[in-house]
C-alpha positions as CSV (number, residue, x, y, z in Angstrom):
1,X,6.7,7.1,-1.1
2,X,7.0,3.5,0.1
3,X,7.8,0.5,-2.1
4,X,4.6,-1.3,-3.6
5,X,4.4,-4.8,-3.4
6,X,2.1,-7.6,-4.5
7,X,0.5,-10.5,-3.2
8,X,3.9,-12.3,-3.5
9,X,5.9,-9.4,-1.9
10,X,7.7,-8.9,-4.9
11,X,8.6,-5.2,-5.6
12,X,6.5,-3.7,-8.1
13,X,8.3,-0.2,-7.8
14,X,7.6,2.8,-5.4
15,X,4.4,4.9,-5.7
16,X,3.2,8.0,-3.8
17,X,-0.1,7.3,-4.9
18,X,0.2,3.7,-3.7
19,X,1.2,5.0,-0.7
20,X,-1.9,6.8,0.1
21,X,-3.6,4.0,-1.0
22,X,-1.9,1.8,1.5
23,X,-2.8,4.0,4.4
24,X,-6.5,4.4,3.3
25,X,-6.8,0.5,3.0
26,X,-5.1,0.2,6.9
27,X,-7.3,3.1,7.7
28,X,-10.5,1.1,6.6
29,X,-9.3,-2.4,8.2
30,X,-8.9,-0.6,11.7
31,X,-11.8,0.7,11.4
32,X,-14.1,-2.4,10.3
């Protein structure tokens, strides 16, 4: 997975399902 981070870029921990979030969400932004 890749390491999750909020708005602050502090590490909240690493996710596989925030990782396939993260790709959707730059999926939707290239696309808009």
């Amino acid at each position: 997975g890749i390491s999750v981070t909020d708005k602050n870029c502090q590490e909240l921990g690493r996710s596989r399902k925030a990782a396939v979030i993260g790709i959707c969400q730059v999926i939707i932004s290239r696309i808009i």
